[in-house]
C-alpha positions as CSV (number, residue, x, y, z in Angstrom):
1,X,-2.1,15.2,18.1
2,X,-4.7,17.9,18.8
3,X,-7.9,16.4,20.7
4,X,-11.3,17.3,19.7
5,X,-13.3,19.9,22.6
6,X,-15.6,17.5,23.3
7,X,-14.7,14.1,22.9
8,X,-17.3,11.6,22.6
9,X,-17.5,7.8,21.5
10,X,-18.3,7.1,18.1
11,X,-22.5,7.3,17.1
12,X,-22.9,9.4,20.2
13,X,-24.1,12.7,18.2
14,X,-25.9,11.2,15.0
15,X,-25.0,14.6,13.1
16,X,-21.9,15.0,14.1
17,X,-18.4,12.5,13.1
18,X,-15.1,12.3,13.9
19,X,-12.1,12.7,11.5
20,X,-8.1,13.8,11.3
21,X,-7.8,16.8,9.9
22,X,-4.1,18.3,8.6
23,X,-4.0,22.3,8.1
24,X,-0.5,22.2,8.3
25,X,2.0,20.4,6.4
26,X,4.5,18.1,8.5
27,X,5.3,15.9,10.7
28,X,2.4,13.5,12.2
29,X,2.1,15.5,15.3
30,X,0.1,18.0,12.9
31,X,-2.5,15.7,12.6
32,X,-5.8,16.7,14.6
33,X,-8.7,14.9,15.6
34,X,-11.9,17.1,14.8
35,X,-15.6,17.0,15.5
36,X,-17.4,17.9,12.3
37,X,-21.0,17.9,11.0
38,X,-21.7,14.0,9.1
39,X,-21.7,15.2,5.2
40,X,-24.7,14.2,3.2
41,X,-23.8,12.5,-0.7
42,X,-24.2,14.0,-3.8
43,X,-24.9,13.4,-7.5
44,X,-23.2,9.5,-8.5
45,X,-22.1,9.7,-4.7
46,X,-22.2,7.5,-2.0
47,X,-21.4,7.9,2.1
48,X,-19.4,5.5,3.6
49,X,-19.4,4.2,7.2
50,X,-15.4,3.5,7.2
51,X,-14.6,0.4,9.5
52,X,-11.1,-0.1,8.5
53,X,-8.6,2.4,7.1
54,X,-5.2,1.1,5.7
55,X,-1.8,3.2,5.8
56,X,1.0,3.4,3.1
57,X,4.0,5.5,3.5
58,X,1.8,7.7,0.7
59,X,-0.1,8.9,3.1
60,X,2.7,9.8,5.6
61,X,4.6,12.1,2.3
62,X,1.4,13.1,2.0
63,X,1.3,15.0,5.3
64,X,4.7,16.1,5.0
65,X,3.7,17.8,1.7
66,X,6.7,15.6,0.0
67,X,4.1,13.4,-2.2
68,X,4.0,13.4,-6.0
69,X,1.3,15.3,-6.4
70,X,0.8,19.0,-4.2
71,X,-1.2,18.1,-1.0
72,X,-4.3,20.0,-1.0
73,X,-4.8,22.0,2.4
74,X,-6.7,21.0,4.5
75,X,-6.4,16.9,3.9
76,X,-8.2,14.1,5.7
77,X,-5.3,12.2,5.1
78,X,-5.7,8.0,4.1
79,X,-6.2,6.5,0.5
80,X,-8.2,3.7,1.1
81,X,-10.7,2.0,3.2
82,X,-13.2,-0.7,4.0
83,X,-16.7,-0.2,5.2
84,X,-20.6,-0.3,4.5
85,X,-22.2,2.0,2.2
86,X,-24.5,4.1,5.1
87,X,-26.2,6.5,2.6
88,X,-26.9,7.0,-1.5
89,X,-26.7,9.9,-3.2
90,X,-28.9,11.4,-6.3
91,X,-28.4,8.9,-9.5
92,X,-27.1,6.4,-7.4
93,X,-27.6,2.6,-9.1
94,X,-26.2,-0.8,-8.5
95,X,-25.4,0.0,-4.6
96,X,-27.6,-0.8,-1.6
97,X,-27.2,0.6,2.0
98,X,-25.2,-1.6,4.2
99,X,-23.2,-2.9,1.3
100,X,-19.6,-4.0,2.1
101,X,-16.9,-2.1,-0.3
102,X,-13.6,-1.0,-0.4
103,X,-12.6,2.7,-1.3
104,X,-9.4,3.5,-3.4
105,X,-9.8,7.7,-2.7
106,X,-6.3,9.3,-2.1
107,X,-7.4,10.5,1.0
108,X,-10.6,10.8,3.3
109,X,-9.7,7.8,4.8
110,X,-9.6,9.3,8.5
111,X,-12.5,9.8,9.3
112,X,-15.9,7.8,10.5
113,X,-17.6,8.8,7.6
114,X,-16.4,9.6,4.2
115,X,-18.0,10.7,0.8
116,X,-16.9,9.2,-2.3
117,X,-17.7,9.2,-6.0
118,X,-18.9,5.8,-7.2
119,X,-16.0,5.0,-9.0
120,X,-13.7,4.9,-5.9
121,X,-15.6,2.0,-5.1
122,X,-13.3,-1.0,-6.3
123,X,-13.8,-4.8,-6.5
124,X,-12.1,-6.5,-3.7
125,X,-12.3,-10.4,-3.8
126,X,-15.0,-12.0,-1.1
127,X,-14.4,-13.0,2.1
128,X,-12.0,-10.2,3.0
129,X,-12.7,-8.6,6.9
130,X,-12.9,-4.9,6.6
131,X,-9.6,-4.9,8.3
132,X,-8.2,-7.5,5.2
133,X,-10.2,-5.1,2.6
134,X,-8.4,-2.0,3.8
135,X,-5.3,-3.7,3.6
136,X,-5.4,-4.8,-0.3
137,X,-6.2,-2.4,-2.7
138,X,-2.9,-0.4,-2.7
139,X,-0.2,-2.9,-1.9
140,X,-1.7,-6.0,-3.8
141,X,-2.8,-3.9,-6.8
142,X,0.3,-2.2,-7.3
143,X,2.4,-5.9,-6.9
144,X,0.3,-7.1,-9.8
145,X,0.9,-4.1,-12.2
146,X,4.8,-4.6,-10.5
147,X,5.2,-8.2,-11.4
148,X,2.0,-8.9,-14.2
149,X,1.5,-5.9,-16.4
150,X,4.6,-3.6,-16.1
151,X,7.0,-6.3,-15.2
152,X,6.3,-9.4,-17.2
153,X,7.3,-11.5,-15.0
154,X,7.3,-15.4,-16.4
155,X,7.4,-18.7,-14.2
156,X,10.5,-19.8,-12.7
157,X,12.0,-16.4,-12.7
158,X,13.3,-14.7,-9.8
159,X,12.3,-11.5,-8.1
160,X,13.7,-9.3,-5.5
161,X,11.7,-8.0,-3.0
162,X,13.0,-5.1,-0.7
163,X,11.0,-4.7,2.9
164,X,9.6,-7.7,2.5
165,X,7.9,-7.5,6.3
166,X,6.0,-4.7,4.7
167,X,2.7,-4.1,3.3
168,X,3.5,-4.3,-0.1
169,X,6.6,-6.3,0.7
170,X,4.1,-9.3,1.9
171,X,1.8,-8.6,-1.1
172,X,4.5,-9.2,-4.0
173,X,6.0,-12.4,-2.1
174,X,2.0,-13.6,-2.7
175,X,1.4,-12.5,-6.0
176,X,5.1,-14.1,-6.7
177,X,4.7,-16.9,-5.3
178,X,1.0,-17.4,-7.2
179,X,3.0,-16.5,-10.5
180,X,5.4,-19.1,-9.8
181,X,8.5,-17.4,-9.2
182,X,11.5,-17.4,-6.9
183,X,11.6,-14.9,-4.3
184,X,14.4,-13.3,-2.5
185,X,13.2,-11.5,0.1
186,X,15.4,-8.2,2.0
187,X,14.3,-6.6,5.7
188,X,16.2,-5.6,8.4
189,X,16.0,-8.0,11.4
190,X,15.3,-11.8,11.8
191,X,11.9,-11.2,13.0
192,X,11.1,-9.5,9.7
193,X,12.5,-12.1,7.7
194,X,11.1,-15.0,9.2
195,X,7.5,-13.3,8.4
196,X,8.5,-13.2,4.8
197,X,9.6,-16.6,5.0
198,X,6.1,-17.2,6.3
199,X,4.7,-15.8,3.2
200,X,6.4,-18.0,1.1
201,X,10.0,-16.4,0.2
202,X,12.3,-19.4,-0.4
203,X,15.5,-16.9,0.2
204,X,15.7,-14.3,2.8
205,X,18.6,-12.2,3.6
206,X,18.9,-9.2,5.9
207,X,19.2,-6.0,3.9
208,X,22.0,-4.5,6.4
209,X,25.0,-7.2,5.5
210,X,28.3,-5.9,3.7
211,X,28.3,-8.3,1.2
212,X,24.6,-7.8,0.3
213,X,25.1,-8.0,-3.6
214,X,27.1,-10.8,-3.6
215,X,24.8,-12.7,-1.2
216,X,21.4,-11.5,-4.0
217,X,23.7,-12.6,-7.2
218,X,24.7,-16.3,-5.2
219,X,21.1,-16.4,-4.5
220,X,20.6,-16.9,-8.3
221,X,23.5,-19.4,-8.9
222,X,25.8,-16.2,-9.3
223,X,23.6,-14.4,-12.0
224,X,21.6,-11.7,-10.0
225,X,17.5,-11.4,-10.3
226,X,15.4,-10.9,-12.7
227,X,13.5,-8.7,-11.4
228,X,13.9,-6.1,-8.2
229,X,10.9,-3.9,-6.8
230,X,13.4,-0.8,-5.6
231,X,11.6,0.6,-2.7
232,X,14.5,2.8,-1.1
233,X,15.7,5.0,-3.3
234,X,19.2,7.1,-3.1
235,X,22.2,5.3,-2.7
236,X,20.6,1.9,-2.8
237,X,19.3,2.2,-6.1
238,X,23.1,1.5,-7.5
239,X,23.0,-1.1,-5.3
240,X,20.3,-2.6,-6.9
241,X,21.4,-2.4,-10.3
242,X,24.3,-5.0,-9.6
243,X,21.4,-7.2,-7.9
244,X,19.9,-7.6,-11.4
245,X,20.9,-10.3,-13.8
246,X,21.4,-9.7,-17.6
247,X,17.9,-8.3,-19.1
248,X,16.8,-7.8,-15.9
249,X,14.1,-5.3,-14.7
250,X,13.9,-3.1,-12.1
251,X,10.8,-1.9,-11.3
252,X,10.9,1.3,-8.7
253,X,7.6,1.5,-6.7
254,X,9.2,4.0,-3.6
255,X,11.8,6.3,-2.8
256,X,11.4,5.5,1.2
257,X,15.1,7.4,1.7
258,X,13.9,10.5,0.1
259,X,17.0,10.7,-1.5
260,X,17.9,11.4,-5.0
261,X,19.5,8.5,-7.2
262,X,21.7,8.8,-10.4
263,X,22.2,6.1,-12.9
264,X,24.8,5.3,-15.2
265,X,24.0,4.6,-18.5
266,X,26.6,2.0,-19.5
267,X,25.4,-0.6,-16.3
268,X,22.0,-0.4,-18.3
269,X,23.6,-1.0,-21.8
270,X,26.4,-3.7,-20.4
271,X,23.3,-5.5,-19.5
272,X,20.4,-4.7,-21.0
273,X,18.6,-3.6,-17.6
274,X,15.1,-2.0,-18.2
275,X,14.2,0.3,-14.9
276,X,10.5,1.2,-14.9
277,X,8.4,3.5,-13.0
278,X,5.4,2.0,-11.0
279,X,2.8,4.8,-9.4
280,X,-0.7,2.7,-9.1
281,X,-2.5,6.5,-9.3
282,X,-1.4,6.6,-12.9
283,X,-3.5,3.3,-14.1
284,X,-6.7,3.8,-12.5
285,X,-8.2,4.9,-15.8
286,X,-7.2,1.6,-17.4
287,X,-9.7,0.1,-19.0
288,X,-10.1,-3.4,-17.6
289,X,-7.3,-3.1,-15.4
290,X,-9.7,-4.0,-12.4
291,X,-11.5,-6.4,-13.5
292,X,-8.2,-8.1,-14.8
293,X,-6.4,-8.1,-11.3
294,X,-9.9,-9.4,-9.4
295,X,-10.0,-12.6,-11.8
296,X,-6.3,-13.2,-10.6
297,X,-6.7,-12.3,-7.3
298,X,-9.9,-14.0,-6.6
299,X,-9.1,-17.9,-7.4
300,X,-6.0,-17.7,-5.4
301,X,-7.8,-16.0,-2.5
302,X,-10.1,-18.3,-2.1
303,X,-8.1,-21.2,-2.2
304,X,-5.7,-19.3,0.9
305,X,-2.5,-18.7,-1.1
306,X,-3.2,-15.1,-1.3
307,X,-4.2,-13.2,1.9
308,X,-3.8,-9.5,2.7
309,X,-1.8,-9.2,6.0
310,X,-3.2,-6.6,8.4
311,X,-0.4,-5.3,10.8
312,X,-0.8,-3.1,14.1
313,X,-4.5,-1.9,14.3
314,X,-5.0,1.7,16.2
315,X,-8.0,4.0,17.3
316,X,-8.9,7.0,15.2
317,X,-7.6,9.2,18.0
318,X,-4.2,7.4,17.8
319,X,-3.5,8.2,13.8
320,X,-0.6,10.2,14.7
321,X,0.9,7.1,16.9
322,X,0.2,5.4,13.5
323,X,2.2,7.1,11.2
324,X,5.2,7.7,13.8
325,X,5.2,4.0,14.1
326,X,5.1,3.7,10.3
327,X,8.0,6.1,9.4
328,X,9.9,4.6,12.8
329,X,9.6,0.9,11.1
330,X,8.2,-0.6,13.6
331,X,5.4,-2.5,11.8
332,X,4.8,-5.2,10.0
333,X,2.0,-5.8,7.7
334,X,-0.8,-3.2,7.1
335,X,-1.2,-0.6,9.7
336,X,-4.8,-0.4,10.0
337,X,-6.8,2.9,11.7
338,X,-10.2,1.7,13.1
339,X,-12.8,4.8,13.2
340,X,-15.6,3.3,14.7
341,X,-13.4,2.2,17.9
């Protein structure tokens, strides 16, 4: 990754921030560190001192240029954050300076300093860390509209959870658990599984055995799930539809693979299998779909069953490290990019 000219640590020119900066679509070794002037808010805008920035294989496509929607050139690349507002823009009401918030953005995450509309700002549930606040808006709003709103998921049900060392791996074996339902729980080593054990999976098997769908379908007394969060894509997703019990759904979240996956018709019919489409970007404009997810979240939070799990945490200048480390699956949890270290 490309140094700035004139490195220097974080606050030491007032006027002047560091951020990643992509001009070129690729891999994460196109990915530069820049010196640019701090930017001043707008109209209904607010600047944001960014403490902790979390990391979702989004944001790695998004580099690429292999996202869903046409990365925008240049990108600051990171989707959402946790910090204290540091300045208010024209119009501004029902923010103070120094407030603690959490960002959903798309991107703009990289950087010690970011400028965002007012209604990026999201509600988080309290006493999160900035690191914990990064770490749940994505993965833990996206396994409720998984599981709650797209999935219908109903106590005593079980659920299949692919990567389930992962960010949002680790956030649906929490909000499954909360819901009351079984969890089978897929990664690819021991370490990884005994982490989602940790989180509450009651099954856990490793996703690179031969006689994976069997082992998923025993796991339900011979019936498959009902439910599967498909996170690979390509071949897998054929896979997955033996996984699923009659009237089962699969909901798919990720294509990790980047491969393309067919479906036959007749396993849906033989079994009545619903497969639905999850992309969080899509329900922002929900009305009430916010404030819906905080009064789940928040009880459960605060009583400890539900906690966001931060991973590896890296400096700014070590983003592209970051995202290597990401692709290379070498993390667990959040991967969280620090700014201000």
């Amino acid at each position: 990754m490309t140094q700035p000219n004139k490195p220097s640590a974080p606050g030491h020119d007032h006027a002047m921030m560091r951020q990643i900066v992509v001009e070129t679509l690729g891999n994460p070794d196109v990915m530069q560190l820049r010196r640019v002037p701090k930017p001043e808010p707008g109209e209904g805008q607010v600047r944001v001192k960014v403490k902790a920035a979390g990391i979702n294989f989004a944001d790695v496509l998004a580099v690429k240029g292999q996202y869903l929607t046409p990365t925008k050139l240049p990108l600051v690349p990171g989707g959402e954050f946790a910090g204290c507002i540091d300045a208010l823009g024209p119009g501004v009401e029902g923010f103070e300076l120094s407030q603690q918030v959490a960002v959903l953005s798309g991107q703009g995450a990289l950087s010690e300093y970011a400028i965002v509309p007012v209604r990026a700002i999201i509600p988080v549930p309290g006493g999160l860390s900035a690191p914990e606040a990064a770490a749940f808006p994505i993965s833990y709003l996206t396994a409720y509209i998984s599981l709650v709103t797209l999935g219908r998921a109903q106590a005593g049900e079980t659920v299949l959870v692919q990567g389930a060392a992962g960010a949002l791996g680790g956030a649906l074996i929490q909000v499954a658990r909360a819901l009351e339902l079984n969890v089978v729980a897929l990664a690819s080593t021991d370490e990884k599984l005994k982490i989602a054990q940790g989180l509450g999976a009651q099954i856990t098997l490793n996703s690179e055995r031969a006689d994976l769908v069997d082992a998923v379908k025993a796991a339900n007394g011979g019936e498959g799930v009902n439910l599967l969060v498909e996170i690979s894509g390509g071949e897998m997703v054929a896979r997955s539809l033996k996984m699923l019990a009659n009237r089962g759904r699969m909901l798919i979240v990720g294509n990790a693979s980047g491969q393309s996956a067919s479906l036959e018709p007749t396993a849906l019919m033989k079994k009545n299998i619903s497969v639905i489409g999850v992309w969080l970007t899509s329900m922002l404009g929900e009305s009430g779909l916010f404030q819906e997810a905080l009064a789940f979240f928040g009880p459960h939070v605060a009583a400890g069953k539900i906690r966001p799990q931060v991973g590896p945490r890296y400096p700014l200048e070590h983003s592209a490290q970051a995202f290597q480390d990401l692709i290379d699956r070498k993390t667990t949890g959040k991967v969280i990019i620090e700014p201000q270290r």
